[in-house]
VEXTI-441124 format. One record per residue (C-alpha): residue number from 1; residue in one letter; chain; x, y, z. Coordinates in nm, 4 decimals, decimal comma, m for minus. Example, Ala and Ser with C-alpha at 12.3 -4.5 7.8 and 13.67 -1.06 7.14 Angstrom:
BEGIN
1_A_A_1,2300_m0,4500_0,7800
2_S_A_1,3670_m0,1060_0,7140
***
This chain:
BEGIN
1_X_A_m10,0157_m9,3482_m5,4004
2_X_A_m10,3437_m9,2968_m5,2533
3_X_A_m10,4531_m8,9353_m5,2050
4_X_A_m10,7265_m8,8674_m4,8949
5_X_A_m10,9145_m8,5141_m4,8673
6_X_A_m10,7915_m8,3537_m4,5033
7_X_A_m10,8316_m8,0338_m4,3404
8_X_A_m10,5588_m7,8810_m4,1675
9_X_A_m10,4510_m7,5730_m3,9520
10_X_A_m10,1899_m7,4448_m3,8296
11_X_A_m10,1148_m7,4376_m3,4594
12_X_A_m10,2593_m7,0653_m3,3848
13_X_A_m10,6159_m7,2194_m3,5049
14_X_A_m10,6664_m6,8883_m3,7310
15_X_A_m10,5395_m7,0174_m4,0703
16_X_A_m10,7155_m7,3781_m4,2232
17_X_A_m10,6851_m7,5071_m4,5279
18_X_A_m10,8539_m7,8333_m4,7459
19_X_A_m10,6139_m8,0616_m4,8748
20_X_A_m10,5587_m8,3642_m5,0735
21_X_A_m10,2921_m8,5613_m4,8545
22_X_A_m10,0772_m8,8930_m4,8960
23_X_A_m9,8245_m9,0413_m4,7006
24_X_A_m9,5465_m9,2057_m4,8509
25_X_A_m9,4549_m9,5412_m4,7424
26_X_A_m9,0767_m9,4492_m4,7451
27_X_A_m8,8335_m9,2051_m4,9568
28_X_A_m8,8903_m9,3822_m5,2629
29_X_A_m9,2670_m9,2766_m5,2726
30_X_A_m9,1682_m8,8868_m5,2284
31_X_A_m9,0986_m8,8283_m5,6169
32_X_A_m9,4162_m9,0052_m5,7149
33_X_A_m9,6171_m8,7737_m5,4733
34_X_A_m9,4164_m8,4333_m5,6020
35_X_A_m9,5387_m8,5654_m5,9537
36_X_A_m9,8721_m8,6107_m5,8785
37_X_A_m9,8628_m8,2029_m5,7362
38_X_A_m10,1118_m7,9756_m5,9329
39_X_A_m10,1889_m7,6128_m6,0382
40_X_A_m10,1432_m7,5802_m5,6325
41_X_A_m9,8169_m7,7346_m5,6266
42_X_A_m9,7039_m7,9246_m5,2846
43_X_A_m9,5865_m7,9082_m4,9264
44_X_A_m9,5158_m8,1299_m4,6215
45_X_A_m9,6907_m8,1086_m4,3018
46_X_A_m9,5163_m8,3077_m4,0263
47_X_A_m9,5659_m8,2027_m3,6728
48_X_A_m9,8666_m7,9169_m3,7351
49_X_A_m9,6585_m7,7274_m3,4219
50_X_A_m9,5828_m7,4180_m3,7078
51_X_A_m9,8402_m7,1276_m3,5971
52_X_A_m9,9714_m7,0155_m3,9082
53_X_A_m9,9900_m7,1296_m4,2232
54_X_A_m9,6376_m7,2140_m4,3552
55_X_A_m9,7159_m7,5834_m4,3763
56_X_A_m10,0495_m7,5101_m4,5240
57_X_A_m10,1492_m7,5765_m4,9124
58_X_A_m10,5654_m7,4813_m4,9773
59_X_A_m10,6925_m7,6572_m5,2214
60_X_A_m10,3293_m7,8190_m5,3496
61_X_A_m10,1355_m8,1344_m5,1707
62_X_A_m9,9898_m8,2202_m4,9268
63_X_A_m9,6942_m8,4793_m4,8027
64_X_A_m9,7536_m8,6152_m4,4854
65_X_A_m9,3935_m8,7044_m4,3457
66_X_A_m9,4971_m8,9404_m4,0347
67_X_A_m9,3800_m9,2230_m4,2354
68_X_A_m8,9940_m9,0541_m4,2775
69_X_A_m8,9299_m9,1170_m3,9139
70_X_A_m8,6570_m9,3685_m3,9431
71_X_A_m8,3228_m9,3146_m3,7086
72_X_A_m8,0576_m9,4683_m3,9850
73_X_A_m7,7196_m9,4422_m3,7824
74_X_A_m7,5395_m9,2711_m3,4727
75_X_A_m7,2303_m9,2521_m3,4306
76_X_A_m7,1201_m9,2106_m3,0566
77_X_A_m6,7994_m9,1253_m3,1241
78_X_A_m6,8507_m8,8009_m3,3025
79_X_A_m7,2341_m8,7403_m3,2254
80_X_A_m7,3341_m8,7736_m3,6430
81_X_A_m7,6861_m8,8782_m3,5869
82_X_A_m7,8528_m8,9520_m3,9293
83_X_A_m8,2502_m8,9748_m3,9554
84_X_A_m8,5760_m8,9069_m4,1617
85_X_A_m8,7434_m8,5764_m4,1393
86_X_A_m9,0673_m8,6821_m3,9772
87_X_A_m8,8454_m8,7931_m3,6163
88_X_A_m8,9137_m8,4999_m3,3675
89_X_A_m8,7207_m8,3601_m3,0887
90_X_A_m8,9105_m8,5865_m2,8406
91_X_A_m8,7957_m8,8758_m3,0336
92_X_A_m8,4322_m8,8140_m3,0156
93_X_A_m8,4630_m8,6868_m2,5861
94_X_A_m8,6198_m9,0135_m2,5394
95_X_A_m8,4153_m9,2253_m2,7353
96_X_A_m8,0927_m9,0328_m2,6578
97_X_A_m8,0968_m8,8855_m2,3376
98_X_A_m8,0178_m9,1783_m2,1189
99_X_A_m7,7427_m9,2390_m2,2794
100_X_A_m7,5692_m8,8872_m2,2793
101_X_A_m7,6935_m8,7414_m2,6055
102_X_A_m7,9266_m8,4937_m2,7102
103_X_A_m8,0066_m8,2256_m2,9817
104_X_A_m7,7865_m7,9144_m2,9926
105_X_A_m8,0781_m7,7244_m3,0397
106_X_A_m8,3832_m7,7760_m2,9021
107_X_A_m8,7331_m7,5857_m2,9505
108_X_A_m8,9956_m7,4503_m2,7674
109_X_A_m9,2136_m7,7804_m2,7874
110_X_A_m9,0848_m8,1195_m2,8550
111_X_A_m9,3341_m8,1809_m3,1285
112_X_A_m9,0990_m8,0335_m3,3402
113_X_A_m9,0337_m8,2536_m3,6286
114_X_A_m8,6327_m8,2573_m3,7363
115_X_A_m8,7849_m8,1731_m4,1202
116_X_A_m8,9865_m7,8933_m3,9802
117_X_A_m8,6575_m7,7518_m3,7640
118_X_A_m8,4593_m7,7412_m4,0778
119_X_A_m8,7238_m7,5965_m4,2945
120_X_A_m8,7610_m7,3129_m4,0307
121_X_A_m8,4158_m7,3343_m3,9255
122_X_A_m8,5660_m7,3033_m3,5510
123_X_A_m8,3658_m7,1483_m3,2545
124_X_A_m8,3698_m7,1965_m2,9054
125_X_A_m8,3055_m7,1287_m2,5145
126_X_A_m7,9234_m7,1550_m2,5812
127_X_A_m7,8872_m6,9771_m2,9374
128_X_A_m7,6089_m6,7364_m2,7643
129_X_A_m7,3724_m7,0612_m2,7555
130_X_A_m7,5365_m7,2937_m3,0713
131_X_A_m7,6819_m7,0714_m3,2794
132_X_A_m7,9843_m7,2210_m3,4680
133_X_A_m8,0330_m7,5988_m3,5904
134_X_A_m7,9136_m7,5087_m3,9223
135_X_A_m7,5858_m7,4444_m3,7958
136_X_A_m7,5378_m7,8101_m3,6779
137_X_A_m7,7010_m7,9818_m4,0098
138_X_A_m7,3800_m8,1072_m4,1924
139_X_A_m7,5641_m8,2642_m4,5141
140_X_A_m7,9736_m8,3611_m4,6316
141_X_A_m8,1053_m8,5533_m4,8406
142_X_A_m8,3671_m8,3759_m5,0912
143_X_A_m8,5923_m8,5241_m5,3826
144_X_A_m8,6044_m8,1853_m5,6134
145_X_A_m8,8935_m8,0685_m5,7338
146_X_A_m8,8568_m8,2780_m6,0715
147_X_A_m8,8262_m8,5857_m5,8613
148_X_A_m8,4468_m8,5766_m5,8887
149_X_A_m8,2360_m8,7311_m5,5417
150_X_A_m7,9636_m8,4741_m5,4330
151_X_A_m7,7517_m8,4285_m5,1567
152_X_A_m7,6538_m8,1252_m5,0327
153_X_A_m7,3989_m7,9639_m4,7626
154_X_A_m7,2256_m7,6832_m4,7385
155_X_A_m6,9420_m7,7680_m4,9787
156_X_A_m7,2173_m7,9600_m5,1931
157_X_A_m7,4352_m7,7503_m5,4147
158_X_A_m7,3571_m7,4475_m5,1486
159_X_A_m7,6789_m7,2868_m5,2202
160_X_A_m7,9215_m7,4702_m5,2797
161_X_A_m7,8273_m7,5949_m4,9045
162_X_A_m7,8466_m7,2215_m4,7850
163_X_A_m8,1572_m7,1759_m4,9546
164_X_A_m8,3198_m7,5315_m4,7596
165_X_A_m8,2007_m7,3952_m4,3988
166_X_A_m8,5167_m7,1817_m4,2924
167_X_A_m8,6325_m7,2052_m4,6849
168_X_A_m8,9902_m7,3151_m4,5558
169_X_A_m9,0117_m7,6262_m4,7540
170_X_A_m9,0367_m7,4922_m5,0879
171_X_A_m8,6883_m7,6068_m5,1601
172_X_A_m8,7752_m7,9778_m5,2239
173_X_A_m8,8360_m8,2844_m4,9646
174_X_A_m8,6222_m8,3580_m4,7122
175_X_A_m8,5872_m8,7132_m4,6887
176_X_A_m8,2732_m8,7379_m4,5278
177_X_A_m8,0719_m8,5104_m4,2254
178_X_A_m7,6895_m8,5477_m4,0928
179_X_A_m7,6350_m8,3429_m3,7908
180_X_A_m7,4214_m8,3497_m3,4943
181_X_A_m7,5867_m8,4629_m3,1352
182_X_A_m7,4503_m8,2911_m2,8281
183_X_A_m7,2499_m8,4469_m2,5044
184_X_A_m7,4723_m8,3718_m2,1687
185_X_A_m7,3717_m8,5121_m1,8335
186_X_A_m7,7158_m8,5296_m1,7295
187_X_A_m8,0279_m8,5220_m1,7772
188_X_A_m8,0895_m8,2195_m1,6048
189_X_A_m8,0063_m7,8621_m1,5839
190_X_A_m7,9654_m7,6309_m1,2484
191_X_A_m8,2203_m7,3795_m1,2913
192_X_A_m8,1611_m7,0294_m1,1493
193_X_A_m8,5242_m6,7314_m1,1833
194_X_A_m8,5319_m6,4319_m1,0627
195_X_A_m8,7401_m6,1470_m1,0462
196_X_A_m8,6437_m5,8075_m1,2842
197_X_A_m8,8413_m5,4960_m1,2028
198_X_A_m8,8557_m5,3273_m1,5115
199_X_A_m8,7272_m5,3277_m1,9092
200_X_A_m8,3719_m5,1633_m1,8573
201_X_A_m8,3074_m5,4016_m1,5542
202_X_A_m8,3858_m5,7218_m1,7873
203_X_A_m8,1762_m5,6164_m2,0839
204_X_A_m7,9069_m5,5380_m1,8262
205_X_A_m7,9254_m5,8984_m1,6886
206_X_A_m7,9743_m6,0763_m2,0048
207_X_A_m7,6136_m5,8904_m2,1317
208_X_A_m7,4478_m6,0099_m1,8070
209_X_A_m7,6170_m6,3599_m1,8117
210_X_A_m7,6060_m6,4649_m2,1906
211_X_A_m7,2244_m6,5134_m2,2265
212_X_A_m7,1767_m6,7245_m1,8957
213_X_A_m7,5202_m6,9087_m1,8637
214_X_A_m7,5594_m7,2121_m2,1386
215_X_A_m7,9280_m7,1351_m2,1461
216_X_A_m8,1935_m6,7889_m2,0969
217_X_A_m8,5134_m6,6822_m2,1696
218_X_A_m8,7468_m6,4680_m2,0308
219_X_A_m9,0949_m6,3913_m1,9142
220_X_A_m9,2814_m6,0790_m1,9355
221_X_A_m9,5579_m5,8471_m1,8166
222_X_A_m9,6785_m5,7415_m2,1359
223_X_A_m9,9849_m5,5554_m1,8954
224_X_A_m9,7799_m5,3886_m1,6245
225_X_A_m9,7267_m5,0277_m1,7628
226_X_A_m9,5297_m4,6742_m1,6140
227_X_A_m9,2128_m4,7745_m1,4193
228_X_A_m9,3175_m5,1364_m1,3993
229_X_A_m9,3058_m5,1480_m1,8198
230_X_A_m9,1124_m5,4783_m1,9314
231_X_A_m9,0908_m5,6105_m1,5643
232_X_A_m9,0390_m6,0084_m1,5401
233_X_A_m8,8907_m6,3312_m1,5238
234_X_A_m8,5168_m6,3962_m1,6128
235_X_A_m8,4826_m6,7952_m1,6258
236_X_A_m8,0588_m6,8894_m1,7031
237_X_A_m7,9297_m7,2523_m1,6731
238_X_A_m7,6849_m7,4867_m1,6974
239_X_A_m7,6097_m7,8620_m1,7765
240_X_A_m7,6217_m8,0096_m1,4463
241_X_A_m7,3524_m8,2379_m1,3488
242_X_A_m7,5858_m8,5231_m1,1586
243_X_A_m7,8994_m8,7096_m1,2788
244_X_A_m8,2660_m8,6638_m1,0928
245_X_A_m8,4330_m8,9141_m1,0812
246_X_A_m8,6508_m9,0663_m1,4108
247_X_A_m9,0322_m8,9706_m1,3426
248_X_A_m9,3067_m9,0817_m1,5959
249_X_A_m9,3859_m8,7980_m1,7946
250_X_A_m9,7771_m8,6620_m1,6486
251_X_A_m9,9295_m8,4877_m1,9174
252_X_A_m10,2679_m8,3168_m1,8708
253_X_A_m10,5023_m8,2005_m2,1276
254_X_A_m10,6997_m7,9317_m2,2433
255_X_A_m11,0263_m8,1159_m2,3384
256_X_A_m11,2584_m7,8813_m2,5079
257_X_A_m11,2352_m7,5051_m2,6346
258_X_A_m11,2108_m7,2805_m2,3656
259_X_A_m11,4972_m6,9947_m2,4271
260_X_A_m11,3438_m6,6868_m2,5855
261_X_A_m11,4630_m6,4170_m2,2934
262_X_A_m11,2041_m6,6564_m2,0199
263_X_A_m10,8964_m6,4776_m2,1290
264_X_A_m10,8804_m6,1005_m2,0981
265_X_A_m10,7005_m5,8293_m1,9644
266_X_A_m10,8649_m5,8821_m1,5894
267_X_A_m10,7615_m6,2908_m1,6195
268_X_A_m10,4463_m6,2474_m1,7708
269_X_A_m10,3396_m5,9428_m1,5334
270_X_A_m10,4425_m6,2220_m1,2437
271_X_A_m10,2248_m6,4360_m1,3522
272_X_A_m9,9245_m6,2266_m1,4096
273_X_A_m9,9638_m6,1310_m1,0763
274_X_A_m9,9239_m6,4966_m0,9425
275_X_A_m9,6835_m6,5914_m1,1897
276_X_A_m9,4808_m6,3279_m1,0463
277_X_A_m9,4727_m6,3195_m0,7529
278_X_A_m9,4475_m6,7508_m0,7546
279_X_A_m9,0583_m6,6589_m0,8040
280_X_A_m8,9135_m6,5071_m0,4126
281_X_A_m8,7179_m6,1617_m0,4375
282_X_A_m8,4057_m6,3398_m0,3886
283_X_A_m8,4872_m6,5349_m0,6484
284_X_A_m8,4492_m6,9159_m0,6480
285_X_A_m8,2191_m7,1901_m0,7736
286_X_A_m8,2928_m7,5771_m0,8366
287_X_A_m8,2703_m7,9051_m1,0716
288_X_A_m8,4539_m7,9320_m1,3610
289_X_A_m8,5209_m8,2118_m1,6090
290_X_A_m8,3831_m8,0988_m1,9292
291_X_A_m8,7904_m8,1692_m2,0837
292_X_A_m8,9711_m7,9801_m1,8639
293_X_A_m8,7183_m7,7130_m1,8811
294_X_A_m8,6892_m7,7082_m2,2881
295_X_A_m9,0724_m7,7813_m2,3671
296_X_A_m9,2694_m7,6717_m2,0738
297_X_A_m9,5947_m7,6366_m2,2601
298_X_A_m9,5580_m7,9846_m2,3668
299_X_A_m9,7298_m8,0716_m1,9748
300_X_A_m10,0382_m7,9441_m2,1441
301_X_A_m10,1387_m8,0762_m2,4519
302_X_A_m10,3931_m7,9045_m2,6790
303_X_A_m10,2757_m7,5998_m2,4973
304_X_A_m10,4263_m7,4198_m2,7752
305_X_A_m10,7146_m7,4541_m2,7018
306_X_A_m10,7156_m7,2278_m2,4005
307_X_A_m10,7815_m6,9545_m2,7278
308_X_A_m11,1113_m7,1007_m2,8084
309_X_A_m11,2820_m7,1556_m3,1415
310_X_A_m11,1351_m6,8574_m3,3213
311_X_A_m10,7242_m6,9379_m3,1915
312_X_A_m10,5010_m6,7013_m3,1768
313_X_A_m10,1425_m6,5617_m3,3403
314_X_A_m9,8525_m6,5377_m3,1940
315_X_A_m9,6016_m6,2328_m3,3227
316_X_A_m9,2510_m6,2701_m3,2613
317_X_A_m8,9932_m6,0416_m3,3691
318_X_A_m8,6319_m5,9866_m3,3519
319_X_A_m8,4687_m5,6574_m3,2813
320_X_A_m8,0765_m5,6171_m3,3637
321_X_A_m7,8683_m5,5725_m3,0765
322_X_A_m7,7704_m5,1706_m3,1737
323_X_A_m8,1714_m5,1088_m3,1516
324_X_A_m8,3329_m5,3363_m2,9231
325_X_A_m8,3089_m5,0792_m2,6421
326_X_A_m8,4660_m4,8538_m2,7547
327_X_A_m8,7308_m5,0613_m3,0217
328_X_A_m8,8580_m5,2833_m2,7184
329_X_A_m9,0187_m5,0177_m2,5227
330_X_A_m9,1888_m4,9042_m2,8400
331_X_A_m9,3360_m5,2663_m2,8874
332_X_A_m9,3962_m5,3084_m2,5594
333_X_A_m9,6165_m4,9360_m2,4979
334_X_A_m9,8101_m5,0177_m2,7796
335_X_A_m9,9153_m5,3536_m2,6182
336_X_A_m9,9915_m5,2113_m2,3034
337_X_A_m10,1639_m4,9057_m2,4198
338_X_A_m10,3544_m5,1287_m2,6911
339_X_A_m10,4377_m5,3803_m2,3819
340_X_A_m10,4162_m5,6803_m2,5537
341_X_A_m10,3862_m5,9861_m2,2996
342_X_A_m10,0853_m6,1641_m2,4500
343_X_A_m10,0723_m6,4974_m2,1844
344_X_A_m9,7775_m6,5982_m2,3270
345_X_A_m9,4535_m6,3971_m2,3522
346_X_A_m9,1190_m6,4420_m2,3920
347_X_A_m8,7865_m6,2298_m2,4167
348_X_A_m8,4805_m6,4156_m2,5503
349_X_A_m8,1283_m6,2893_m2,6908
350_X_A_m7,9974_m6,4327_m3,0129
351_X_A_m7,5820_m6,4775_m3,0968
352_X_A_m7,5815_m6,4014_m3,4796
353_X_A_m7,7266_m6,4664_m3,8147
354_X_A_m7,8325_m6,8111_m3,9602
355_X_A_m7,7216_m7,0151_m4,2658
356_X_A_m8,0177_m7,0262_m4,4633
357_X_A_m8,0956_m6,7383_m4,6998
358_X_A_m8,4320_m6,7103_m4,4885
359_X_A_m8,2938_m6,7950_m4,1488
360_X_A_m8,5288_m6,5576_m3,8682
361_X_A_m8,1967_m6,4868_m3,6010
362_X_A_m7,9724_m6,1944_m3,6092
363_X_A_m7,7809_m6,0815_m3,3329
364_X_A_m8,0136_m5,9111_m3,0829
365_X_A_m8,3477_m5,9733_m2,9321
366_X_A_m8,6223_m6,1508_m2,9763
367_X_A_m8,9763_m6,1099_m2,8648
368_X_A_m9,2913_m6,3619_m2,8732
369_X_A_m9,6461_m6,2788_m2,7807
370_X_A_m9,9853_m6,4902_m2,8292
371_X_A_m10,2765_m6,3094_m2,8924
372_X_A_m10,6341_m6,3954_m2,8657
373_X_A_m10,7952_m6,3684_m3,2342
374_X_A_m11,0241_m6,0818_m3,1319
375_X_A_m11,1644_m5,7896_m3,3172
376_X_A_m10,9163_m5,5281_m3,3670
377_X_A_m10,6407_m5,7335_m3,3497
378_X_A_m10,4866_m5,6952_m3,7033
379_X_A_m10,4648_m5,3425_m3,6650
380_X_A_m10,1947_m5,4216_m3,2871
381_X_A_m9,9957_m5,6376_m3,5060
382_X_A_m9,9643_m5,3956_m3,8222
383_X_A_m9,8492_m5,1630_m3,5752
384_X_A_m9,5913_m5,3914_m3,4172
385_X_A_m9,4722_m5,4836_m3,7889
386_X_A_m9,4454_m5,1022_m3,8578
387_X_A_m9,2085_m5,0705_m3,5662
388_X_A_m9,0357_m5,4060_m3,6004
389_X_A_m8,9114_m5,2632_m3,9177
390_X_A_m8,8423_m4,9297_m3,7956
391_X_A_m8,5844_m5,0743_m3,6402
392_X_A_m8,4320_m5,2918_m3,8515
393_X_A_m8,5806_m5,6126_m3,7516
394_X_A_m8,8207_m5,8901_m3,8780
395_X_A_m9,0471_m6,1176_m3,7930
396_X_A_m9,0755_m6,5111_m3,7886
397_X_A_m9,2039_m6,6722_m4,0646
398_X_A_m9,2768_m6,9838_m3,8899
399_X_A_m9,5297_m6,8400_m3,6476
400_X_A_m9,7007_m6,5989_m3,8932
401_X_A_m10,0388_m6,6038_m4,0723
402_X_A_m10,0819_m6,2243_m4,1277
403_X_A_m9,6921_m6,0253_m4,2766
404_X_A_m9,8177_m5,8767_m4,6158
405_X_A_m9,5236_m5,9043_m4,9004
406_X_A_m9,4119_m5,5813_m4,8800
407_X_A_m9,3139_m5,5824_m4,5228
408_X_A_m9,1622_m5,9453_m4,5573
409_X_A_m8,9580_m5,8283_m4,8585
410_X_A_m8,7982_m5,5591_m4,6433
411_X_A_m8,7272_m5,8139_m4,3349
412_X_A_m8,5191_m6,0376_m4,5628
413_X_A_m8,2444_m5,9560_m4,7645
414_X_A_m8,1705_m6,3002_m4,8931
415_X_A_m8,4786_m6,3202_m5,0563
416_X_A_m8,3484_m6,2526_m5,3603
417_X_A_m8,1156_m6,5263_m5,3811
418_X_A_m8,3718_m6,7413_m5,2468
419_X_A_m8,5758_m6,6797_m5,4823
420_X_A_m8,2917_m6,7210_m5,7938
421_X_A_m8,2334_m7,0783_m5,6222
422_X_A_m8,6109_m7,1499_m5,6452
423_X_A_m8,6308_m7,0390_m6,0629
424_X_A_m8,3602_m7,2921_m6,0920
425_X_A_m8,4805_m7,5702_m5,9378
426_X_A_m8,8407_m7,5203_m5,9666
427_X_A_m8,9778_m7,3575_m6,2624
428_X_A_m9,2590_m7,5152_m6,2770
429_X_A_m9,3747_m7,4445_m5,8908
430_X_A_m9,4254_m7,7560_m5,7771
431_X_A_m9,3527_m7,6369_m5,4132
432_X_A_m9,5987_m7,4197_m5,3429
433_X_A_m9,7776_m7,3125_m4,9692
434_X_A_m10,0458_m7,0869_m4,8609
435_X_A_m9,7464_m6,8533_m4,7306
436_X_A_m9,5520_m6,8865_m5,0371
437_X_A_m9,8539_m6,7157_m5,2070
438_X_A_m9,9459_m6,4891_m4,9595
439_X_A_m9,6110_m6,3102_m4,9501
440_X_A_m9,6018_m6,3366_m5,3218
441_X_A_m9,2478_m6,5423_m5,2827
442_X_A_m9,2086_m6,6409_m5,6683
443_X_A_m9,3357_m6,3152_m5,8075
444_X_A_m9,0695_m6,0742_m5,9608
445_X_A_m8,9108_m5,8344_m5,6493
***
């Protein structure tokens, strides 16, 4: 096993860490690298697409899972896809799509890697109807941390599987994932935006939207303020039941760091104008290719670095569904009255809890926000943590690089038997990640 020095960051750009990195030719090289882990212990990096620095190890190794990105069976009839964790959501669209098939959950960005989505047990546009990836996975194949092949499902070591759904990769590698592709009649969906005037209007549509519409997100003003507070973009969808055409994906890129003074309040309130107002008052309805609809930041790659040198993070939060209404307006005043330029910003309602003893959803709603890496900036977001928790919610591991342990041990009440799972299997902390350490994961609680 040959082991190469490599520096790596996370996707926000703020968190970096220097690593000793292999890649195994196959599965049977994954116990020899979890061997060779040190003081430091180990963790996989696949797709680099989590924000901060879950998939980061400084100073320890690392398990570079391109090489796991074999397909090993489909069945048509029932959908049971079978395949290494390094294949990403891209993969399967392309490979499946054409022929009817795709994921049942999808993320933000097909760069997703299928290891990553069950480590982080990752949600998306249609989590009202699917719930999160976890809830599809039907078995995986990990090597423990003593090297030792298992399988598990779950009616097969019950939690040890609910401690691998969202358990951040600490659980073992995943060599191996059984899950259940989803029927589509096209490869499109029909599209329907409109424009909502304020907060109350878009949590009003979302509740009257989210039971009939497959698919809904939203976009928000996180700078318009008074009356206008929360104002936006409500984006629902369906499957539709005809094809468009295929069109070769164009992909632009962003070729150097943008300088750090381009986005601000004055450039992002400009664009939140147009992006706005692009959407008619009547609103508008068309045909959509399912990936430009499910990863439409994937048209710009390196989209990053639009941040500049010093990145950015991204908070997102979920609410439950008995507080949202009122917890919202809080997070969204102290945005606005803080103004922070978030350019990015989305509003999405979530159908129930996950599987995994870490799993981010709950019923309720969800908020994301990118945020330059400025000066000042940790104090906005331990004021959005304060009132996350104030009403009852938590934040997502998988974009964070800044929750301190005693706010993250509040957010998640299955840490505990997370943790029990993790003294069983792994005494010796062999698993190990900058996160792991930072929210002080295998320290009595």
């Amino acid at each position: 096993m040959n082991w190469e020095p490599m520096s790596l960051c996370g996707w926000g750009r703020t968190t970096y860490a220097r690593v000793s990195a292999c890649t195994p030719p196959g599965r049977t090289g994954v116990g020899e690298a979890i061997a060779a882990a040190d003081d430091h212990g180990l963790i996989v990096y696949a797709g680099g697409r989590s924000y901060g620095d879950v998939a980061l190890n400084n100073g320890g190794r690392t398990l570079l899972s391109a090489a796991l990105k074999r397909i090993y069976s489909f069945d048509p009839g029932s959908g049971e896809l079978v395949c290494g964790p390094g294949v990403t959501f891209n993969d399967l669209l392309h490979r499946f799509l054409p022929d009817g098939y795709m994921a049942p959950v999808n993320p933000g960005t097909g760069y997703v890697s299928v290891g990553g989505a069950v480590a982080n047990d990752v949600h998306g546009k249609n989590h009202d109807h699917a719930g999160s990836f976890g809830d599809h996975v039907l078995w995986m194949d990990l090597v423990l941390p003593d090297g030792k092949p298992v399988r598990v499902s779950p009616d097969e070591h019950p939690d040890l599987f609910a401690a691998t759904i969202g358990g951040i990769g600490l659980t073992g590698v995943i060599v191996a994932v059984c899950f259940r592709m989803q029927k589509v009649p096209s490869n499109a969906v029909v599209l329907r935006e409109e424009r909502v005037p304020d907060l109350d209007a878009f949590l009003s549509r979302l509740e009257e939207v989210r039971s009939g519409r497959t698919y809904t997100v939203g976009w928000i003003d996180t700078l318009a303020r008074g009356s206008r507070l929360g104002r936006g973009i409500l984006e629902s969808a369906d499957p539709a039941h005809e094809s468009l055409p295929s069109a070769t994906s164009r992909r632009a890129r962003v070729p150097v760091d943008f300088p750090g003074f381009v986005l601000n309040s004055w450039t992002v309130r400009a664009f939140n104008q147009l992006y706005y107002r692009r959407v008619p008052r009547g609103g508008r309805e068309r045909r959509v290719q399912f990936e430009r609809f499910l990863y439409p930041l994937d048209a710009l790659l390196d989209w990053n670095r639009i941040y500049g040198k010093r990145g950015f993070f991204q908070f997102q939060c979920v609410l439950p569904e008995g507080t949202g209404a009122a917890g919202l307006p809080r997070l969204l005043e102290e945005i606005s009255r803080s103004r922070a330029s978030s350019f990015l910003t989305t509003l999405k309602t979530l159908g129930g809890s996950g599987r995994g003893y870490l799993s981010f959803p709950m019923r309720g709603y969800t908020l994301a926000l990118d945020f330059p890496n400025k000066p000042g900036i940790e104090v906005l977001l331990g004021r959005l943590v304060r009132i996350t928790l104030e009403y009852g919610g938590r934040t997502y591991l998988a974009k964070d690089a800044w929750l301190s342990a005693g706010a993250f041990q509040q957010m998640y009440p299955g840490l505990k038997k997370f943790v029990r799972v993790l003294e069983e299997i792994d005494p010796e902390v062999r698993m190990n990640s900058d996160l792991a350490r930072r929210l002080q994961i295998r320290l009595p609680h």
